[in-house]
N, C-alpha and C positions, 0 to 999 in steps of 0.2 A: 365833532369830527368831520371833516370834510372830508367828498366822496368824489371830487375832480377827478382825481386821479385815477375812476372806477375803470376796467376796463371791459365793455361789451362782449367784442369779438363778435365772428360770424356766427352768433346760435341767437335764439331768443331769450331776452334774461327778462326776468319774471318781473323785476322790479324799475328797469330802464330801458328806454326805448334805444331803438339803433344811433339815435343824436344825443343820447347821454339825459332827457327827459324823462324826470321824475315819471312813473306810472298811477294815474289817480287813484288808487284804492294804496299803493305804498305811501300818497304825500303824506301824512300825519306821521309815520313810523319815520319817513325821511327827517323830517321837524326836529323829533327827539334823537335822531338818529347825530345831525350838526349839532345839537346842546353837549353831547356826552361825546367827554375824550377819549383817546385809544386806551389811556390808562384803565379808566373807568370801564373800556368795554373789556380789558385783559381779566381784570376780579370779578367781573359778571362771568365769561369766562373758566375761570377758577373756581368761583362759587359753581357754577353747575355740573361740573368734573367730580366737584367735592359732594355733590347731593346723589349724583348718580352708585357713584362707590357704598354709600352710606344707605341706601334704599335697597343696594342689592343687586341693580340693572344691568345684570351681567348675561352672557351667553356663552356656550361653549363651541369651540371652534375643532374638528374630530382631528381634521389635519395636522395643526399645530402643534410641534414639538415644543415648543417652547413657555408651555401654560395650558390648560384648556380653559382658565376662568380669562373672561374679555369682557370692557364696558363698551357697551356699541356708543361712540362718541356722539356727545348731542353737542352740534351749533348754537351758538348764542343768537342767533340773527336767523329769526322767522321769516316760513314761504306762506304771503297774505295772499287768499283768492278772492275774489271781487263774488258779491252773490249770484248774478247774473252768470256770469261763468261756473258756478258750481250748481245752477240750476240746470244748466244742460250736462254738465256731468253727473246727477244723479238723474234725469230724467234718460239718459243712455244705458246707464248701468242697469236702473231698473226694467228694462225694454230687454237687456242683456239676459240678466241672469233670470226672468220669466221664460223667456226661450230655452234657458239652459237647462232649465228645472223638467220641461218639456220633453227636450231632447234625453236627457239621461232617463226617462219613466219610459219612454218610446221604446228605446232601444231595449230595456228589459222586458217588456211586454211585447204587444203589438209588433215592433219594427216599421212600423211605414215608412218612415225615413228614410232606409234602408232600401226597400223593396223600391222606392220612389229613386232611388237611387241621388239621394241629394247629397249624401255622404254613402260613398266606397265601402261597400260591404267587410270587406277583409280587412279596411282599417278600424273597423271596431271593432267586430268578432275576435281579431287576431291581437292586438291592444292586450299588451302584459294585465291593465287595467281593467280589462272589460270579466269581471268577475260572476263566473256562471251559478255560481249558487245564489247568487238575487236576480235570474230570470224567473218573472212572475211574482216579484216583491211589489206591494203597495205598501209605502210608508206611511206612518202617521198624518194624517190632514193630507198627504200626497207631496210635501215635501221630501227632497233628496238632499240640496245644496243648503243650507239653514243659513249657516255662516259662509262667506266669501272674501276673502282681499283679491282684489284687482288690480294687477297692474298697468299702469299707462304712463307714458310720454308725451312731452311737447315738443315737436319740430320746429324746425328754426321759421317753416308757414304759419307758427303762433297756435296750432290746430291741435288737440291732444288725439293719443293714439292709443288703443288698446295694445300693449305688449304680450299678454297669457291672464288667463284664469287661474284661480287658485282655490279649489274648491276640495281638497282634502282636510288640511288640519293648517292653514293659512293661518301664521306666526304673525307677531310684533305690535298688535291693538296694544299689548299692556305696554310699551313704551310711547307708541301715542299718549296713552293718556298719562303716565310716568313723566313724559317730558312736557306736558303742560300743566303741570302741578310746578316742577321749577322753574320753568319760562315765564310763569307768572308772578311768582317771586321776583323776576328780574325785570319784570315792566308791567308794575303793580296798578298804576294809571292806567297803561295804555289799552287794556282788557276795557273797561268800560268805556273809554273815548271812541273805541275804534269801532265796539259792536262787537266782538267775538263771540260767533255762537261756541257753547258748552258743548261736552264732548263728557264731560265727567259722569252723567249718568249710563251711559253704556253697559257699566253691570250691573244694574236696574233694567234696561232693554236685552241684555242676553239671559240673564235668568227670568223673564214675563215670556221670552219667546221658547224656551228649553222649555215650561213650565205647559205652556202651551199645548206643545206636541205630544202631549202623555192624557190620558184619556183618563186620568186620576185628578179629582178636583184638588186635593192639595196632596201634588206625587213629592217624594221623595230624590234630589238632583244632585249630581256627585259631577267629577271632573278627573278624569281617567286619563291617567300621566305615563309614561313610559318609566319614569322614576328619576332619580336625581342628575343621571349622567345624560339626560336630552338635553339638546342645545335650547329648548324654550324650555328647562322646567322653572325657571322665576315666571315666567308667564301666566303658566300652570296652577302654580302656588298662589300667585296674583288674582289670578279671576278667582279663584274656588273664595278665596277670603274676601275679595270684596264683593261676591255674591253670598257670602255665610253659607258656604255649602260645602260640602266633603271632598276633601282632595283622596280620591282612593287611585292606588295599582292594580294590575291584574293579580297580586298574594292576596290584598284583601277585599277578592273579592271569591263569591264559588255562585255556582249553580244549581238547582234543586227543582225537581218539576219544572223546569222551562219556567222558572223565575230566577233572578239575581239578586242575593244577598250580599251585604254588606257584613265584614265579621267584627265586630265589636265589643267592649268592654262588658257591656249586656246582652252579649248572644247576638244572633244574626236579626240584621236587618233590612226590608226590603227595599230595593233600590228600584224607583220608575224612569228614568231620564239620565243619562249620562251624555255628556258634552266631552266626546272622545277625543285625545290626543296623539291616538295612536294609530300607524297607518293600516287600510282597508288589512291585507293578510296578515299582522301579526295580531289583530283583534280576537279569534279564536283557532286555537289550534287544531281543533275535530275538526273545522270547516273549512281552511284558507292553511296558511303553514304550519303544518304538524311540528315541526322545530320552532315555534314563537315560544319564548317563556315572558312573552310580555300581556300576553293576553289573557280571556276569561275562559276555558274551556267549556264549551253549552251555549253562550251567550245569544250564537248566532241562531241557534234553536227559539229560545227564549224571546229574540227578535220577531221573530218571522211569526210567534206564538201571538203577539201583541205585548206582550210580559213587560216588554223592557224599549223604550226610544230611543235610538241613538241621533245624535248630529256631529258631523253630520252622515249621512245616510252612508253605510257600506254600499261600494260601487262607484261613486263617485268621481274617482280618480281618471275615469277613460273619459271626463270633460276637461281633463288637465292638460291630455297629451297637447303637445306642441302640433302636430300634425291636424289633431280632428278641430284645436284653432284655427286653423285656416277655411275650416268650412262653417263657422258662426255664424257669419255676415246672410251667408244661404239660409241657414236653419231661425233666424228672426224672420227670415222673407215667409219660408215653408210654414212654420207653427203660428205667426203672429200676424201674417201677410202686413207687415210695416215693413219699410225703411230702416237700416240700421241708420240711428241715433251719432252714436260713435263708430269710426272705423277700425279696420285692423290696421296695423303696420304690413304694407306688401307682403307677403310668402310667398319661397316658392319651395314646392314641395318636390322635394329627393328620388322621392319614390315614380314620379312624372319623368320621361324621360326627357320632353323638352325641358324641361324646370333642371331636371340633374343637369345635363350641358350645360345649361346656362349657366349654373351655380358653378360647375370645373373650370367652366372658362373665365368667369370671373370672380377667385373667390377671394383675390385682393381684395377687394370694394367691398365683401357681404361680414355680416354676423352671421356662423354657420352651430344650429345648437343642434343638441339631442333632443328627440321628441320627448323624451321621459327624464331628463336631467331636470336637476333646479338646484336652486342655491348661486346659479353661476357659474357651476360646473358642468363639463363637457361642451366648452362651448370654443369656438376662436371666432377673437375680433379681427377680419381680413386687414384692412390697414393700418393694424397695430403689430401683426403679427410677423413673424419670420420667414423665409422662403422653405429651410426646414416643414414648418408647421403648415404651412402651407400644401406642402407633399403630403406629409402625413394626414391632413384632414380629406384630402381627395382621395387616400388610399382607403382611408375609411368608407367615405360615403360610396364610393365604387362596391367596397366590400357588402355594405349592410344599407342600402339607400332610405327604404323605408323608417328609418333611423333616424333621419338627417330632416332638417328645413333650414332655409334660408332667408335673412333675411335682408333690405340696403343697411348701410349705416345710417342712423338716424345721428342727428347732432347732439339733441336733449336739451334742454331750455336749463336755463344758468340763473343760479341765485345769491345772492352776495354771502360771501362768507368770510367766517372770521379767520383768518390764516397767522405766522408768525409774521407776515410780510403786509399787514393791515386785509383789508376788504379787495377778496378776491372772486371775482364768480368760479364756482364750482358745480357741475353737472347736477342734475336730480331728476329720479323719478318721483310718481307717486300711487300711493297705495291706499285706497280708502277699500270701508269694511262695507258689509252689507249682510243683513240680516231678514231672514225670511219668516217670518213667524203667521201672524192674523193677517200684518200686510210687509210688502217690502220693502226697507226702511234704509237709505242709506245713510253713516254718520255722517253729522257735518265737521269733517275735520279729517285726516287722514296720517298715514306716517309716508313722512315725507323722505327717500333715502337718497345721500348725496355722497359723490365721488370724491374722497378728500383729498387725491393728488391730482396735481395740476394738470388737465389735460385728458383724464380715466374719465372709462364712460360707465364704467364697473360698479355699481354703487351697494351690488352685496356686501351684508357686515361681514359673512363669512370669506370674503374677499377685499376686506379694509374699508368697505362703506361707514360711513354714518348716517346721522338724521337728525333733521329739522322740524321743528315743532311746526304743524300748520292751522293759519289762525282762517278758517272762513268768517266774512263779514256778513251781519242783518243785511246790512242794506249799500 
C-alpha cells in the first residue's frame, strides 16, 4: 500500500515527521505496511469488527436513543511507542501517582497541605468528592489510589501532556487488552519482529496486587459490578473471569459483624478484597447515599473494621476533580520535593478571578470543562463551538465559577488510520494503567482512544471515539 498520499497537517503524527519521513521505531510496521494492499487491509478491517462483536466488546451509551448496546471501534493500524519514550512516561506517572497517593492520605488526616496552603482549603473541604466519613481512614498498606488510568496528550511540540487523573473506577484496560488479542491475529509476525512488550498478564498483576492489600494470606477477592446496565459491565465480567474470581453486586452481598459475606449456593461466604466498580457514595447506603440500591449496606463499617479491602480506596474521587488538577504539579514539589516529570496542560481556574476574565474574554480559543464532569460531557470546545454556546458557557461560569476550568486548545498528535477514504491521520489520546500494589507498576501498553471524524478532537467512545491497539517496543 502506498502511503504518499499521507497527509501530516499542522499537529504531530506519531508515525511521520512534518517532511513525510518514516518515524524509526514505525519503519518495520511501514515495510509491511507497502507489502499489503488496501484490499487486504479492508478484511483485516472486517475481520476485527467481526472479533469484537463476537467477544462481546461492547459498552453502553445512557444518552442514546437509538441502542444502548455499542462496540467501541478498534483501528486496524497500531500507535507504536518507541522504549525510550515510554521510559519517561512511566518514570512521570509513577512520580505522579506517589504524590497523589500522598496527597489524598493528607487531606484525610493531618491536612498540611492544606494548612501550608499549597492547595485552597475550600477547594477540597467543599469538593462534592471530599467524602467526610473517611476522615482519619488508614487504608490497607496505606494505599488509596490502587488502580489509575491517566490521561495524556501529545502537542504538536512532540511533548506529552497530562490531561486529568482518573482514580475512581477508571474504565477500558479490558479493551486494551481485548484489542491486542485481535491485532495480533492481524500481524502475527510482526509481534516478534518488532519486540512488543506483553500486556496479557495484567490479570495476573491486578489480582497479586488486590491480593496484597488484604491482610489474609489467602483472602477471598470478588469484583463489585453495578450490574448489567453499566456502561463497563463487559469489563467487569472480563476481569473477574480472567482473574477466576467472583463477579458479585450489592443483592449478593450482606453484612454481619462488620464482615462481608458472599450469599451462595452453600450459605454465606466470607469476602476479604473487593476491586469496586462502583462509585465512592453509592458503595454503602447507611454511610454515603441513603437512596443507593447498588451498594452493600455495613460495608463501610466493615471497612474502617479492617474486615474488608477495598480498591480502590473510598474518597478518592476529590484527586479526580478538574480543579484540584491543577494544583499536582505543586503537590509533587510539596510531598516529593522533585520536579514534575510530566506536565500539565495550562489551567486556568474559574474560580481565580484573573483566570475567569481571561477565560470570558477568550473563550473562543479555550476547552472549558466542568470540574466533576467526565466522559466528555460538560464540556465546550471554544473553536468548534457556536456563538450561542459560547454565551451560554460564560453564563454558566459567571453563575457557578468554582465549576469551571479552562483550558488552550491543544492539537493532539495524529496517527494513521484506516478510513473509507484510505490512511488518514485521526486525533488520539492516551490512557495507560497503573497499579499500586508492593510497588508501582505501570503497563507497558495502554488504550489508545482516537477521534474517528475528520478533524474531532473528542475521542470519548461515549462521544463516537474509538481505539487503537498500542504496541510498546523492548528496545
Amino acid at each position: 500500500m502506498d502511503t504518499k498520499n499521507y497527509q501530516v497537517g499542522d499537529n504531530f503524527d506519531e508515525m511521520f515527521t512534518e517532511e513525510g519521513k518514516c518515524r524509526a521505531h514505525y519503519s518495520e510496521f511501514l515495510k509491511h505496511l507497502k507489502k499489503t494492499s488496501p484490499k487486504k487491509i479492508s478484511h483485516l478491517q472486517h475481520a476485527a469488527n467481526k472479533n469484537q462483536v463476537a467477544m462481546g466488546m461492547t459498552f453502553n451509551v445512557y444518552h442514546d436513543n437509538q441502542g444502548i448496546e455499542k462496540i467501541l471501534h478498534l483501528d486496524i493500524v497500531p500507535r507504536i511507542i518507541a522504549n525510550q519514550e515510554w521510559k519517561h512516561l512511566e518514570a512521570g506517572l509513577k512520580q505522579r501517582i506517589y504524590a497523589l497517593n500522598l496527597f489524598i492520605h493528607d487531606i484525610y488526616n493531618d491536612q498540611k497541605a492544606l494548612k501550608d496552603k499549597i492547595v485552597p482549603e475550600d477547594l477540597v473541604l467543599g469538593s462534592k468528592d471530599y467524602l467526610k466519613p473517611c476522615i482519619g481512614l488508614n487504608p490497607p498498606k496505606g494505599i488509596w489510589c490502587h488502580i489509575t488510568g491517566t490521561d495524556l496528550v501529545r502537542n504538536k511540540d512532540g511533548n506529552y501532556y497530562i490531561l486529568e487523573d482518573n482514580l475512581r473506577c477508571p474504565s477500558g484496560v479490558s479493551y486494551m487488552l481485548e484489542s491486542r488479542e485481535i491485532i495480533k491475529r492481524a500481524y502475527p509476525d510482526l509481534f516478534n519482529q518488532l519486540g512488543v512488550m506483553p500486556v496479557s498478564d495484567y490479570p495476573v498483576k491486578l489480582l497479586k496486587m488486590l491480593q496484597f492489600i488484604s491482610n489474609k494470606e489467602k483472602p477471598v477477592v470478588g469484583v463489585l459490578t453495578p450490574g448489567i446496565y453499566n456502561s463497563a459491565y463487559f469489563e467487569h465480567s472480563y476481569l473477574a473471569l480472567q482473574m477466576g474470581v467472583e463477579l458479585v453486586s450489592g443483592v449478593d452481598l450482606i453484612t454481619k459483624g462488620k464482615k462481608v459475606y458472599m450469599q451462595t449456593t452453600k450459605g454465606l461466604e466470607q469476602i476479604d478484597v473487593l476491586y469496586r466498580r462502583i462509585d465512592d457514595t453509592f458503595l454503602d447506603p447507611l454511610t454515603f447515599n441513603p437512596h443507593s440500591l447498588l451498594g452493600v449496606p455495613g460495608i463501610f463499617e466493615a471497612y474502617k473494621a479492617g474486615n474488608i479491602a477495598l480498591a480502590n480506596a473510598p474518597g478518592t474521587g476529590v484527586a479526580d476533580d478538574k480543579a484540584v488538577y491543577a494544583y499536582v504539579p505543586k503537590l509533587i514539589k510539596y510531598y516529593l520535593g522533585e520536579e514534575p516529570i510530566l506536565h500539565n496542560v495550562p489551567t486556568y481556574l474559574c474560580r481565580e478571578e484573573k483566570d475567569r476574565q481571561y477565560v470570558l474574554d477568550h473563550i473562543e480559543e479555550l476547552v472549558v470543562k466542568e470540574t466533576n464532569a467526565a466522559g466528555g460531557y460538560g464540556m465546550l470546545i471554544g473553536p468548534k463551538a457556536t456563538k450561542s454556546e459560547h454565551t451560554k458557557f460564560r453564563e454558566l461560569i459567571k453563575g457557578n465559577p468554582t465549576n469551571y476550568i479552562a483550558q488552550p486548545t491543544l492539537s493532539l498528535s495524529t496517527v494513521p488510520t484506516w478510513t473509507e477514504d484510505g490512511l488518514q491521520g485521526r486525533h488520539v489520546d492516551l490512557r495507560p494503567y497503573i497499579l499500586y500494589g508492593e510497588e508501582i507498576e505501570v503497563i507497558p501498553g495502554a488504550l489508545t482512544r482516537v477521534a474517528l471524524k475528520k478533524g474531532s478532537l473528542v475521542v470519548n467512545s461515549s462521544q463516537g471515539g474509538g481505539s487503537k491497539d498500542t504496541w510498546v517496543l523492548y528496545n
